[in-house]
C-alpha positions, 0 to 999 in steps of 0.5 A: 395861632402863634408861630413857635421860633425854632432856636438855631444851633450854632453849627447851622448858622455859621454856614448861612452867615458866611455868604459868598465864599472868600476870594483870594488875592488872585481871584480879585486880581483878575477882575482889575481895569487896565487903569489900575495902577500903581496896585497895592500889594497884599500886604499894603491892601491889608494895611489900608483895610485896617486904617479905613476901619480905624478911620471909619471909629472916627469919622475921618473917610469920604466915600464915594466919588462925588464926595471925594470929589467934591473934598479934593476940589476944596483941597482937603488931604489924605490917602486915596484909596481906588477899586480896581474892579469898578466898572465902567472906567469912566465912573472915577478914571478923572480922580487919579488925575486930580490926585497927580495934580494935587500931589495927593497920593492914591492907590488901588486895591482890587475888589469894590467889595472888600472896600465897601466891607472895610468902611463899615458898609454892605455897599460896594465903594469905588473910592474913599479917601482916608484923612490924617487923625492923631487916634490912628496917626502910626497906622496912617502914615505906614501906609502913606510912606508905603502908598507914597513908594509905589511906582507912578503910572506912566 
């Protein structure tokens, strides 16, 4: 006896694909640590979506926090980028200390999820850093220059 595969109408995959239903920016907003600070706006969060992903073609991100870590403490450069919705805080709250000491900028986005997505993973990230390279170099300092202009934390 053989099994008969039924083909499946587009129609009825699309529902089944589409998983959990999207969040808005709002929604993500209320699920962010008291740490998360400076947030980055809709806008920037997009932008920094986007450069991960060009980033990712090229192989220029850390994710995760060991790594990352590890990548500051030898004194690499780039953006880092946090969730805000990690929990607990203890996990990563020593990093954006090590980025104010380093110089480095950071910013926070609000969901895990949607950082994990971005980086070509089905894992949620808590941090990833995103290194200069010269295939997506206008994409990268846009949202330097605009991470680099969000107020720092007190």
């Amino acid at each position: 006896m053989t099994k008969v595969k039924r083909e499946v109408e587009e129609s009825e995959a699309a529902p089944e694909s589409s998983g959990a239903p999207e969040r808005t920016y709002e929604e993500m907003l209320s699920n962010l640590n008291p740490i998360a600070q400076p947030l980055a706006s809709r806008r920037l969060t997009r932008k920094l979506y986007k450069c991960i992903k060009k980033a990712v073609k090229q192989k220029q991100i850390r994710r995760g926090v060991k790594e990352v870590q590890k990548f500051l403490n030898k004194g690499e450069k780039g953006i880092m980028v946090l969730a805000g919705d990690t929990l607990p805080i203890e996990v990563y709250c020593h990093l954006p200390i090590m980025c104010e000491d380093l110089s480095m900028p950071y910013a926070y986005v609000p969901s895990k999820t949607d950082l994990g997505a971005a980086a070509g993973s089905k894992r949620p990230t808590c941090v990833i850093m995103i290194k200069p390279h010269e295939d997506y170099q206008a994409t990268y300092d846009d949202c330097l220059e605009e991470v680099e202009s969000l107020p720092v934390p007190l």
